[in-house]
Kinemage of the C-alpha trace (Angstrom):
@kinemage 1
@onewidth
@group {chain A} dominant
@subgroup {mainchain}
@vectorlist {calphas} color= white
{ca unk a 1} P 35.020 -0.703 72.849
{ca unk a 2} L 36.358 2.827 72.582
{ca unk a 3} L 38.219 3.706 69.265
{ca unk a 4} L 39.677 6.665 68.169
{ca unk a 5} L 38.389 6.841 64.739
{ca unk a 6} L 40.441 10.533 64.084
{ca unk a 7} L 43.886 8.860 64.708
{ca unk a 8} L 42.999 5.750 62.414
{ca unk a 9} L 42.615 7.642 60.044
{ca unk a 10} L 45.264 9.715 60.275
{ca unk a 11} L 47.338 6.863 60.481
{ca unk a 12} L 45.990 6.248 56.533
{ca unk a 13} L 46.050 10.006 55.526
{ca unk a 14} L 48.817 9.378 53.414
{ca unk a 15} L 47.114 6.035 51.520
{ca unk a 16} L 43.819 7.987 51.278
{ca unk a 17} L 45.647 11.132 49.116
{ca unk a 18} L 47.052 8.739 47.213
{ca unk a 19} L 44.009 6.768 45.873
{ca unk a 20} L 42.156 10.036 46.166
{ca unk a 21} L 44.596 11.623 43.043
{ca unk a 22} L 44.184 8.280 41.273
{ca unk a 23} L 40.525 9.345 40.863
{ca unk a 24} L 41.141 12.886 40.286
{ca unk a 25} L 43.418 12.060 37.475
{ca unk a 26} L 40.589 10.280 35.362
{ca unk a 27} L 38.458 13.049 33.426
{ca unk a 28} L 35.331 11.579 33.726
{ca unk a 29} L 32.738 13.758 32.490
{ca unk a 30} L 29.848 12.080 30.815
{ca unk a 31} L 30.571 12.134 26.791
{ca unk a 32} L 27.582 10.848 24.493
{ca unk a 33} L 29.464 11.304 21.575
{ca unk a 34} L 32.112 8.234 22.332
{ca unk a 35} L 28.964 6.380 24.546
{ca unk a 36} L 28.931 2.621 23.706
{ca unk a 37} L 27.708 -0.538 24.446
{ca unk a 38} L 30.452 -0.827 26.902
{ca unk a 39} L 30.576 2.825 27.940
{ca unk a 40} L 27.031 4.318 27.905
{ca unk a 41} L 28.103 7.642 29.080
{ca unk a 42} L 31.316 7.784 27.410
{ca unk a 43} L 35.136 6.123 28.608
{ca unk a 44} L 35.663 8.272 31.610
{ca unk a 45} L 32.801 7.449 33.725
{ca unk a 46} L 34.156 3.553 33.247
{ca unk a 47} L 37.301 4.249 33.722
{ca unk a 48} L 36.605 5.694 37.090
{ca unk a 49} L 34.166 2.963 37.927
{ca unk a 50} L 36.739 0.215 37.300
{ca unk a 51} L 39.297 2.407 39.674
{ca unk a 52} L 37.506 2.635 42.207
{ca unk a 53} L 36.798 -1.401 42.618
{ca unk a 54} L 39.724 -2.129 41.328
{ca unk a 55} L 40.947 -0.181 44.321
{ca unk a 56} L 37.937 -2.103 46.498
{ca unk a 57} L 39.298 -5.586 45.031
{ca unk a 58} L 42.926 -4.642 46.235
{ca unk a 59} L 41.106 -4.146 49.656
{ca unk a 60} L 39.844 -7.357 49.816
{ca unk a 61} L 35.996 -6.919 49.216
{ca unk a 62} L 33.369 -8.464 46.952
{ca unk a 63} L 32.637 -6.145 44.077
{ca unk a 64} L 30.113 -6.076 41.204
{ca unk a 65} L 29.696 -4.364 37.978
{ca unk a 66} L 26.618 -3.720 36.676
{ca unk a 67} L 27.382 -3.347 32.626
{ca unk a 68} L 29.472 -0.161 32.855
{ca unk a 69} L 26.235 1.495 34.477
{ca unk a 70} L 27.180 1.284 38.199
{ca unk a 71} L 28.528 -0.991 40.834
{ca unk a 72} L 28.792 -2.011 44.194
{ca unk a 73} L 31.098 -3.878 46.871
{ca unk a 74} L 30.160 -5.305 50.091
{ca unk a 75} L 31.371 -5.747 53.444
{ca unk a 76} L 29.827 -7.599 56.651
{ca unk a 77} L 26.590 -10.048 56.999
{ca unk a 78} L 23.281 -9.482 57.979
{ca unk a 79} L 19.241 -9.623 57.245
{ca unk a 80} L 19.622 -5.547 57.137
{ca unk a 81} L 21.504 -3.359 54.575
{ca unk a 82} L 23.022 -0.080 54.999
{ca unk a 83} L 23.676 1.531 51.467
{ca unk a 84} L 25.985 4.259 51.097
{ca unk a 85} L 25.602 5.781 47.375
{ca unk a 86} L 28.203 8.192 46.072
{ca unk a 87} L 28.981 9.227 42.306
{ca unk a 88} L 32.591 9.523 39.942
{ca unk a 89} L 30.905 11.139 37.310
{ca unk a 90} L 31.747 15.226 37.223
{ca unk a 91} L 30.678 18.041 35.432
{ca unk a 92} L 32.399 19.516 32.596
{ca unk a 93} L 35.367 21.377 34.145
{ca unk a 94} L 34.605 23.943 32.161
{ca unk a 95} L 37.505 27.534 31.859
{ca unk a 96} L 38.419 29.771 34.251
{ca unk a 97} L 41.372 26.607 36.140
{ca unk a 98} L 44.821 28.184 37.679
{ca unk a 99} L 45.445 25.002 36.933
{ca unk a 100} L 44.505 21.407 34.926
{ca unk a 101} L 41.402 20.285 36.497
{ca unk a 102} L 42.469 16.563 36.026
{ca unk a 103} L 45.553 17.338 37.722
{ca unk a 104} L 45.253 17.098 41.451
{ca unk a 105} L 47.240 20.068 43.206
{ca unk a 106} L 47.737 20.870 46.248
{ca unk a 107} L 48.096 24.528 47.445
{ca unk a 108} L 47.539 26.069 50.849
{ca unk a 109} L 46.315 22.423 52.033
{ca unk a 110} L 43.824 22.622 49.471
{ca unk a 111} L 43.269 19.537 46.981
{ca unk a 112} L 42.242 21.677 43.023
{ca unk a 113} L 40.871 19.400 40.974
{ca unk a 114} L 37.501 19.009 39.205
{ca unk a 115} L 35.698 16.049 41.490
{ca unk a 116} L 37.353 17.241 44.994
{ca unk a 117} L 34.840 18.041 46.357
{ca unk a 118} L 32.202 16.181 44.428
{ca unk a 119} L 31.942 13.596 44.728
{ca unk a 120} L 35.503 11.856 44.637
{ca unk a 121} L 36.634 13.709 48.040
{ca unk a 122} L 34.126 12.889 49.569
{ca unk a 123} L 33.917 8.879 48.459
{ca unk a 124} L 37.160 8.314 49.398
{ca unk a 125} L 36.652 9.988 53.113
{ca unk a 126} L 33.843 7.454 53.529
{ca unk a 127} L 35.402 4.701 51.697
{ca unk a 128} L 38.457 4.755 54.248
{ca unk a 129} L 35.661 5.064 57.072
{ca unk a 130} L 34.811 2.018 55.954
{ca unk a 131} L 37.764 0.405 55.338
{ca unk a 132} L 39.272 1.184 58.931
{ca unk a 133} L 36.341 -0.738 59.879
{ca unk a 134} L 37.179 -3.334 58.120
{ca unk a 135} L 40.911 -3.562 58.686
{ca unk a 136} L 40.042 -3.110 62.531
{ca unk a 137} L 37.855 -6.142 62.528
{ca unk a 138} L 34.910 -4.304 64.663
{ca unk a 139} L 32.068 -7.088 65.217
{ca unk a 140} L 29.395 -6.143 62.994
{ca unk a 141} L 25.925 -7.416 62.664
{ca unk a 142} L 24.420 -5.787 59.088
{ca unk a 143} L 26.153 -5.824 55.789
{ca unk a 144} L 27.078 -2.284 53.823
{ca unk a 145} L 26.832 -1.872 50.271
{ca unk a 146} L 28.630 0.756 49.086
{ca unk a 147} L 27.279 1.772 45.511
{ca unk a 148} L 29.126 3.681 42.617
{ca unk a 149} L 26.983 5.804 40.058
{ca unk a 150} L 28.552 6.938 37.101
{ca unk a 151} L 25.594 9.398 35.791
{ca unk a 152} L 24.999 11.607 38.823
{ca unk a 153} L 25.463 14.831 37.458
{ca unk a 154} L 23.442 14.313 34.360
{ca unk a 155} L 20.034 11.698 34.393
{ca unk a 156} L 20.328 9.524 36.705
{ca unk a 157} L 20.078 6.612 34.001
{ca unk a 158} L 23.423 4.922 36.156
{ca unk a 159} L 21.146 4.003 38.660
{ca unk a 160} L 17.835 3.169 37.182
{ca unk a 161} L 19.905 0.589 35.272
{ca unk a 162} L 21.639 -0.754 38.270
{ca unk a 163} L 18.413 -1.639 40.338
{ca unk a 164} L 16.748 -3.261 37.361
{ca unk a 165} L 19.766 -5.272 36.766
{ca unk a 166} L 21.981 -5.838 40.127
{ca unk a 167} L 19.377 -8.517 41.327
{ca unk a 168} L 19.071 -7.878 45.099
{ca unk a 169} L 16.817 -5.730 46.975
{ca unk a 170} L 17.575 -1.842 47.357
{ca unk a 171} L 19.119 -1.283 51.040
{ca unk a 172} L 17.027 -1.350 53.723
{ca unk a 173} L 18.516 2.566 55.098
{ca unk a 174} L 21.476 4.927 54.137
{ca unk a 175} L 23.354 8.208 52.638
{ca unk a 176} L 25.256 9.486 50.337
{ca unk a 177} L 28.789 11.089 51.276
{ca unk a 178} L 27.838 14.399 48.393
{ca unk a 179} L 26.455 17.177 50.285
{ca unk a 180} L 27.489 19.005 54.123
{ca unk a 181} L 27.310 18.387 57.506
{ca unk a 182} L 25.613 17.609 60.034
{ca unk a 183} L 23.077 16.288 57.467
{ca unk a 184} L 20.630 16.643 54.527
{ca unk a 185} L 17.312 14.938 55.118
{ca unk a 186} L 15.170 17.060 53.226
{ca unk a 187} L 15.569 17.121 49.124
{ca unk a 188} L 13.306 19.443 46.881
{ca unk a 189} L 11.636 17.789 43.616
{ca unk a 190} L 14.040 18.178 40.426
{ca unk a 191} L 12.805 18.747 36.859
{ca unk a 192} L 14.462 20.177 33.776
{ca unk a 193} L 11.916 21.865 31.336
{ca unk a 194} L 12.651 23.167 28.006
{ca unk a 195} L 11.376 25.752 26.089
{ca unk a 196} L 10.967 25.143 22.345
{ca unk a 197} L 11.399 28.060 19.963
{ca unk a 198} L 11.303 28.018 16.487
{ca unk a 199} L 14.765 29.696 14.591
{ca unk a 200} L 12.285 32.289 11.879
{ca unk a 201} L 14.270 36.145 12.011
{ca unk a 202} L 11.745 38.363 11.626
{ca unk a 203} L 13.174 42.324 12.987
{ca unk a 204} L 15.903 44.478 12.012
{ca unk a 205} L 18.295 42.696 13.817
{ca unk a 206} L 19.151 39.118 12.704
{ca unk a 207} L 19.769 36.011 15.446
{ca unk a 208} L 21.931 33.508 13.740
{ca unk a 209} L 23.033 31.394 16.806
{ca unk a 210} L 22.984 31.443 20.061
{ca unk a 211} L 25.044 29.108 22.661
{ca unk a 212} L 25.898 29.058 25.957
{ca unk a 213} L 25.860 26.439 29.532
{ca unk a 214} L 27.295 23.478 30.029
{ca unk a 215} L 24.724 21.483 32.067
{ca unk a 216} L 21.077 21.761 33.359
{ca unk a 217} L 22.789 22.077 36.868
{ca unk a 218} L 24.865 24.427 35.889
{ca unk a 219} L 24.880 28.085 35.731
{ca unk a 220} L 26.306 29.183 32.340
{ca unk a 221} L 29.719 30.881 32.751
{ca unk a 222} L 29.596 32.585 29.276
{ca unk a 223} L 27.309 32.784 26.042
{ca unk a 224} L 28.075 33.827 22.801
{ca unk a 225} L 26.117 35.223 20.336
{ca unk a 226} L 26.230 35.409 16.282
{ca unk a 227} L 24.250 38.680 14.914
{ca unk a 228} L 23.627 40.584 11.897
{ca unk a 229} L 23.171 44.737 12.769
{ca unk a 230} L 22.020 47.282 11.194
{ca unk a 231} L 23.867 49.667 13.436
{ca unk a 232} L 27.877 50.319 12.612
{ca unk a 233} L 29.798 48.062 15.035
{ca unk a 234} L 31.019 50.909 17.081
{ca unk a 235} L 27.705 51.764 18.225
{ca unk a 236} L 27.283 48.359 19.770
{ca unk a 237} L 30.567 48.167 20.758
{ca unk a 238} L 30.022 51.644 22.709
{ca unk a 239} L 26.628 50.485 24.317
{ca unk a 240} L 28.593 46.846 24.935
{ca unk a 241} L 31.435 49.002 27.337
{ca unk a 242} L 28.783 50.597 29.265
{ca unk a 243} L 27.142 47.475 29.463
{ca unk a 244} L 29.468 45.413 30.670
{ca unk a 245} L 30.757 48.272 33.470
{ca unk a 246} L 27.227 48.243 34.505
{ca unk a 247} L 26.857 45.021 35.018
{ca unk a 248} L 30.238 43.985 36.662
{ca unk a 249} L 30.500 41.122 33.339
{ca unk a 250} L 33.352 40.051 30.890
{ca unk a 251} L 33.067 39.666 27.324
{ca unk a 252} L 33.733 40.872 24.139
{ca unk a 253} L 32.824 42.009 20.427
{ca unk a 254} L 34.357 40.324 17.216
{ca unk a 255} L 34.057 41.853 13.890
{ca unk a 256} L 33.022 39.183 11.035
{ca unk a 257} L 32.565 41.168 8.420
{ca unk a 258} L 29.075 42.231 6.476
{ca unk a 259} L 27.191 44.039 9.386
{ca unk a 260} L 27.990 40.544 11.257
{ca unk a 261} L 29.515 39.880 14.459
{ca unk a 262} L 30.498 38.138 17.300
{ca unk a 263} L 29.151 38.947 20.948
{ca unk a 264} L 30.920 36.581 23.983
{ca unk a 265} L 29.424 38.194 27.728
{ca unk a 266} L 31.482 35.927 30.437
{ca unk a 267} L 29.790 35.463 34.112
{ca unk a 268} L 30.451 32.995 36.882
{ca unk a 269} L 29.591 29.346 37.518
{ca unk a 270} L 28.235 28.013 40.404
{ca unk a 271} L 25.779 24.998 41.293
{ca unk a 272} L 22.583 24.578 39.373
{ca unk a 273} L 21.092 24.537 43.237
{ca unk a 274} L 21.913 27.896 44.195
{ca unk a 275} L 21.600 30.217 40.913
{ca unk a 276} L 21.768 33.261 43.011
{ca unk a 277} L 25.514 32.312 43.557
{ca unk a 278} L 26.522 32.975 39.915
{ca unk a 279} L 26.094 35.191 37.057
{ca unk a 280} L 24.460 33.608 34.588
{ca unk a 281} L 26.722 34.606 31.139
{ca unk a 282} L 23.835 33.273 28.737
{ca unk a 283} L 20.870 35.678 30.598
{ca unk a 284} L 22.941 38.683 30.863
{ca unk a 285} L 24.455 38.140 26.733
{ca unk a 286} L 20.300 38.152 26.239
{ca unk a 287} L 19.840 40.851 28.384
{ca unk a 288} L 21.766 43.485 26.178
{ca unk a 289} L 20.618 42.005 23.102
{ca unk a 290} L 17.032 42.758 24.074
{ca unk a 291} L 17.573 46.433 23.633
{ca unk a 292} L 17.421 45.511 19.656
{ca unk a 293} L 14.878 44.432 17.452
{ca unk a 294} L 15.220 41.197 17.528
{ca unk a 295} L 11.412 38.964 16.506
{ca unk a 296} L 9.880 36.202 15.720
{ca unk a 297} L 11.273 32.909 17.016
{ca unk a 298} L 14.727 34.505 17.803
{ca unk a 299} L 12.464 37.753 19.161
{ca unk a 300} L 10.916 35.548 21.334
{ca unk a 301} L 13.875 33.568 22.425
{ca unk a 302} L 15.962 37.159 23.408
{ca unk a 303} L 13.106 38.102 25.240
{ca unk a 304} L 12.359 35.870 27.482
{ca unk a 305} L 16.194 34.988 28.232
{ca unk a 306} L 17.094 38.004 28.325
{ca unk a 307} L 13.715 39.874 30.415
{ca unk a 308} L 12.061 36.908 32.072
{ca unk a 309} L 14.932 34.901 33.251
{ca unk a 310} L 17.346 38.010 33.837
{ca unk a 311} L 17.983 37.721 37.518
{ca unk a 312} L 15.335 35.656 38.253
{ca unk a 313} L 16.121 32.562 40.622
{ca unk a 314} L 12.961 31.859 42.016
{ca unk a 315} L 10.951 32.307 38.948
{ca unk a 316} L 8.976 35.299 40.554
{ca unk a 317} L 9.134 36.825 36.800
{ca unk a 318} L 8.088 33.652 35.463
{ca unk a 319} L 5.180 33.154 37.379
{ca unk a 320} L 5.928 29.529 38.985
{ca unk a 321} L 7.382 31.003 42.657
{ca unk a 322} L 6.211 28.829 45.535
{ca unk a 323} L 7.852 28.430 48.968
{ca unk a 324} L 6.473 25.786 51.599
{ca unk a 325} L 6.901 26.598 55.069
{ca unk a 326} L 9.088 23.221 55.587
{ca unk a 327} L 10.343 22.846 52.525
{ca unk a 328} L 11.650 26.259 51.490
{ca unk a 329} L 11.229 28.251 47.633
{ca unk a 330} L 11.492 26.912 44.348
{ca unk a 331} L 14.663 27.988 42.850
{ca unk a 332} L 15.572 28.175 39.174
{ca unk a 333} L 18.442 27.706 37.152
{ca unk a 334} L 18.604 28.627 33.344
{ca unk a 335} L 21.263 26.417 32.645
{ca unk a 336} L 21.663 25.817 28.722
{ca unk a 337} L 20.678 27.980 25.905
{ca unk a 338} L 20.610 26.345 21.880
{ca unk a 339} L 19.728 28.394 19.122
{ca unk a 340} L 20.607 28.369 15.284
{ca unk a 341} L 18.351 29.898 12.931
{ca unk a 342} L 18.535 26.972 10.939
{ca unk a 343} L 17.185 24.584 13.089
{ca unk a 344} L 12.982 24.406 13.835
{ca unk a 345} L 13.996 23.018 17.561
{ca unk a 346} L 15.926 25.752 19.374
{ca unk a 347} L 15.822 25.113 23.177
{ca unk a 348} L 16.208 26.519 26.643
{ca unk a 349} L 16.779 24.506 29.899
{ca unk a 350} L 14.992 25.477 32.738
{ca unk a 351} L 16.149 23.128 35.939
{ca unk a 352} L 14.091 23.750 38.532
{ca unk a 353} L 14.281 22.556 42.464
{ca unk a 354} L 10.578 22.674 44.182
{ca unk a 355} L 9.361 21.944 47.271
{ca unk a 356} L 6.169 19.828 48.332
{ca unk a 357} L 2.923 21.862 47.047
{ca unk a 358} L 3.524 22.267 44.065
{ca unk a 359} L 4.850 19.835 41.106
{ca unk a 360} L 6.344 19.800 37.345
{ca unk a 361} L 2.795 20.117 35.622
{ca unk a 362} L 1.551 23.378 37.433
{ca unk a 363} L 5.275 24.643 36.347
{ca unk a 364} L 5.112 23.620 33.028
{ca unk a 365} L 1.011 25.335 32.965
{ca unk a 366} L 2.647 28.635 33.046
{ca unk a 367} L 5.582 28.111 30.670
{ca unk a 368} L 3.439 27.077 27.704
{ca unk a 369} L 1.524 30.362 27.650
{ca unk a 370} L 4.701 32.360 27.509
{ca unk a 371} L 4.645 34.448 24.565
{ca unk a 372} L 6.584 32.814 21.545
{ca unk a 373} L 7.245 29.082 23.048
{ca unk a 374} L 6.089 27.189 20.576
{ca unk a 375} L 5.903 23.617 23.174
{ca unk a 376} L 7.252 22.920 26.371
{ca unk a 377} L 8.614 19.586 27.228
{ca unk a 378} L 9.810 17.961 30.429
{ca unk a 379} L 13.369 15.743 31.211
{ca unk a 380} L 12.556 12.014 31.504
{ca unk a 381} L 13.967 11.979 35.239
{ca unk a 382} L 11.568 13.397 37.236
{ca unk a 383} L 12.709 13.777 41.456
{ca unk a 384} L 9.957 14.097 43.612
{ca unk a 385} L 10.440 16.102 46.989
{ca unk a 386} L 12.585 13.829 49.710
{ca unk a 387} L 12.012 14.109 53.419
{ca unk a 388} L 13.351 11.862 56.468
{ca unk a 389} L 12.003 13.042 59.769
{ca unk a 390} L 13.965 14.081 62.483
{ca unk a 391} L 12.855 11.316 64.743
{ca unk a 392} L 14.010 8.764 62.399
{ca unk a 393} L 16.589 6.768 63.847
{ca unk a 394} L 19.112 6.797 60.781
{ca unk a 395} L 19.042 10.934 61.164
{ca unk a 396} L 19.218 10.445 65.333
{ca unk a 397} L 22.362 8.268 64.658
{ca unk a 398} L 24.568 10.311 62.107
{ca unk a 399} L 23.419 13.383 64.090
{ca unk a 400} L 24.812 12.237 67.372
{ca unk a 401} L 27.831 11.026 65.648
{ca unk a 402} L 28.643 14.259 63.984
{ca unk a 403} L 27.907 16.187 67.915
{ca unk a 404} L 30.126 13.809 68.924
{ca unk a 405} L 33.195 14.900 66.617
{ca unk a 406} L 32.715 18.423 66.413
{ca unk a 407} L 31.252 19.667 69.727
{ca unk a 408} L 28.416 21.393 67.486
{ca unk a 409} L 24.462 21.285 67.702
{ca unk a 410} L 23.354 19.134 64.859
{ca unk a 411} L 20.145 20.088 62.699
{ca unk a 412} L 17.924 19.287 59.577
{ca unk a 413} L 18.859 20.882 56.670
{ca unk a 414} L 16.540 20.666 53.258
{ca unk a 415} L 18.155 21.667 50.203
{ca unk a 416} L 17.328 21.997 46.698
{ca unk a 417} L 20.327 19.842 45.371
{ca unk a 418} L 19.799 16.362 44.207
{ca unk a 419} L 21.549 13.369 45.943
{ca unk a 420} L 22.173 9.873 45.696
{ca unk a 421} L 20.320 10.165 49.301
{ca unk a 422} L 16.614 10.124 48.067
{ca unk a 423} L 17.336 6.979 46.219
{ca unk a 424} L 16.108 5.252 49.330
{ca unk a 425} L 12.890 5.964 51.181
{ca unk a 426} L 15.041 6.009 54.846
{ca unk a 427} L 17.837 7.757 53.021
{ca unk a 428} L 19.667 11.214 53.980
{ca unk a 429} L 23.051 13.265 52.503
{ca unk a 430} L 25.789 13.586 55.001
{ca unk a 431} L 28.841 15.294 54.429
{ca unk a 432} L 31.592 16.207 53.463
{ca unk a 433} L 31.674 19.581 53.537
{ca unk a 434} L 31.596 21.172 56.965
{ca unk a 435} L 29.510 24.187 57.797
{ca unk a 436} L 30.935 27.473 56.948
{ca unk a 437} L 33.134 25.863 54.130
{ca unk a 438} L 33.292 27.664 50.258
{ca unk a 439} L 31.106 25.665 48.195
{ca unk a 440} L 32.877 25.388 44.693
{ca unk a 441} L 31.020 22.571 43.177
{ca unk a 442} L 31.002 23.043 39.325
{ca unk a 443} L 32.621 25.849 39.516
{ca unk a 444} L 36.333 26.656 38.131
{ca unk a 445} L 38.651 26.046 40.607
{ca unk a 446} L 36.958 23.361 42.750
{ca unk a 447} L 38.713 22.115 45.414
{ca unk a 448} L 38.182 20.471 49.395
{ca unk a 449} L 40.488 21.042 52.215
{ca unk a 450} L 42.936 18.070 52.871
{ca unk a 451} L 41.482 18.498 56.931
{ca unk a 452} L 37.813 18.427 55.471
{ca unk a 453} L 38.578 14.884 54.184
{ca unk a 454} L 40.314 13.213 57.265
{ca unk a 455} L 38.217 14.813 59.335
{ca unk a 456} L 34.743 13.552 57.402
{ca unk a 457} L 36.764 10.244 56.986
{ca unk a 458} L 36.740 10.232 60.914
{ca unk a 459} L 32.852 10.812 61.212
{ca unk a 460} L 32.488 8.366 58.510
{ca unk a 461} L 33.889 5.508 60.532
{ca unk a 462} L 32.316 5.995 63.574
{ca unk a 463} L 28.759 6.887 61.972
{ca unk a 464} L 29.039 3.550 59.605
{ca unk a 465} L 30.383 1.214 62.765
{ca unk a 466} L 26.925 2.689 65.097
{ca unk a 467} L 24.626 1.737 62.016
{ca unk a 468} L 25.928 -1.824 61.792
{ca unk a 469} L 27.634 -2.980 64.772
């Protein structure tokens, strides 16, 4: 039977937009300060959830949700089950929008909104590949069950509640629609570390906060900076010029009276994965503060945030680098910085993405003996490295399907992102994104070309129908 999966969904473009801005139009970034009983990371992850099967219900499928945590619908029968995982959490969208993140725009056949391009773009691509499958009536001989996370970008806790409560077996193969083509069947191992430093002023200089990132995953836009000087503020404000010229960075100096002041130093975002792609606000605010005498616990913090981590993103300063000849280097992403004088527990986040060879314990060997952590402790979700081999017959099929649509060589690809993809032993990332394309995940201005979608939605379709027909 020869379909043409591309006109299909064309025929549906217009459907797909639609339920695509429904999603959009939900801010669902986690919130732990409004988390309940019936919304454990806050209302907007729920309120997406329930969209997105209320939209599956509307389509006719079986649905489940799993307490507010996660949830699933099904389609087809069979002994085997292909699981497709994708995500309607989103990071913070943060500042820096032409226009309101949780209102979907179109400009220069560009969708802007925060969750474009992941992961609500991309869901909806693969949840019409599915559902011209469906609506086609193609003989099938496997069921799908297509899972919806709701903690993605933060612990994972979405889906280690969902497999201890859904009560059937995790699929037997499958992918998650949140990374590129042709595929992603390598993952590194994912840990957050934090340094503890205690909040004692000691120098000349006085530290009274410090603030600045969003998320672990994250690379901090801006920091900001509360400081007592013993200099006149035009003297800092003079070094702060040249500073900020030399560095290519925003910011900016507020007087608050009684040799106090303000100090805001404003970067770029860009995905936790690939620090090198921002400027990290928070290291380079540190950076010009550790030309003062700051010590102690604050001393200590300055330094190493603003000397160790300064422009290091594969922890080569640090002393944890490692590359494997498969897997690639361990990146690092400095992601949030806490510090008030008044606390004992002042922190910085450390996300790192490793490859096989090394592990969270040798990294967190070197961090304790850094000079002025007081502990070092580790995030309770701990990734291990991910790897599918070429050969496997899950990465054979999506490849050939993906050849098949764009007239391009497939290959492995190993990243140092974390996907829903490594959930499963015979699991993989495919799609959306197309090689080539701007990668704005968590970054201001996120967006995913309209074509991107129908044409993933296409190689969706196909891809799905080959694993279970």
């Amino acid at each position: 039977m020869s379909i043409n999966f591309k006109e299909e969904i064309e025929k549906r473009k217009d459907d797909m937009l639609e339920d695509l801005f429904t999603l959009l139009r939900i801010n669902s970034e986690r919130d732990d300060s409004k988390a309940t009983k019936e919304a454990p990371f806050g209302p907007g992850p729920v309120e997406a959830l329930d969209a997105i099967l209320g939209l599956a219900e509307r389509d006719g499928y079986a649905t489940k949700n799993v307490d507010n945590y996660a949830g699933h619908f099904e389609y087809g029968e069979g002994d085997e089950v292909l699981g497709i995982f994708a995500h309607m959490d989103v990071v913070p969208a943060g500042s820096g929008w032409d226009s309101n993140p949780y209102e979907p725009e179109i400009r220069d056949g560009k969708i802007y909104a925060r969750g474009s391009s992941d992961d609500k773009g991309p869901t909806m691509a693969c949840y019409y590949g599915l559902k011209v499958i469906k609506e086609l009536g193609l003989p099938v001989s496997k069921k799908v069950r297509f899972v919806i996370g709701t903690d993605e970008e933060s612990g994972w806790g979405d889906m280690d509640y969902y497999f201890e409560h859904v009560g059937v077996p995790k699929p037997d193969f499958g992918f998650s629609p949140d990374a590129e083509f042709p595929i992603i069947n390598g993952e590194k191992g994912n840990v957050t570390e934090y340094l503890h430093f205690d909040g004692i002023n000691a120098g000349t200089f006085r530290l009274h906060s410090f603030n600045g990132g969003l998320r672990e995953n994250m690379v901090p836009e801006s920091a900001t900076a509360v400081v007592t000087s013993i200099l006149p503020l035009e003297d800092i404000q003079e070094a702060f010029e040249t500073f900020k010229n030399e560095f290519k960075v925003g910011g900016e100096i507020k007087d608050l009276g009684e040799d106090k002041f303000e100090i805001t130093v404003v970067g770029k975002s860009a995905h936790g994965a690939s620090p090198h792609t921002g400027v990290n606000g928070a290291t380079y605010l540190a950076h010009f503060l550790s030309g003062y005498d700051f010590q102690g616990g604050p001393g200590a913090f300055i330094n190493i945030a603003g000397k160790t981590l300064f422009q290091d993103h594969d922890g080569k300063k640090l002393g944890v680098a490692y590359t494997d000849e498969k897997m690639g280097a361990l990146s690092m992403n400095a992601g949030v910085f806490k510090f008030d004088e008044n606390s004992d527990d002042n922190t910085i986040a450390l996300n790192f993405r490793f490859p096989k060879g090394t592990d969270e314990n040798k990294i967190k060997e070197v961090l304790v003996t850094l000079d002025g952590v007081e502990k070092v402790t580790l995030t309770e979700h701990i990734m291990p490295p991910h790897y599918v081999p070429m050969d496997d017959p899950l990465v054979k099929t999506l490849l050939d399907v993906y050849e098949k649509h764009t007239g391009q060589e497939g290959y492995e690809q190993i990243i140092g992102g974390g996907t829903f993809g490594r959930l499963l032993e015979r699991g993989v990332a495919y799609g959306a994104m197309f090689p080539g394309y701007t990668d704005t995940m968590h970054q201001a201005n996120e967006f995913v070309p309209v074509d991107f979608l129908v044409d993933a939605a296409a190689i969706y379709a196909d891809a799905i129908y080959q694993l279970i027909k």
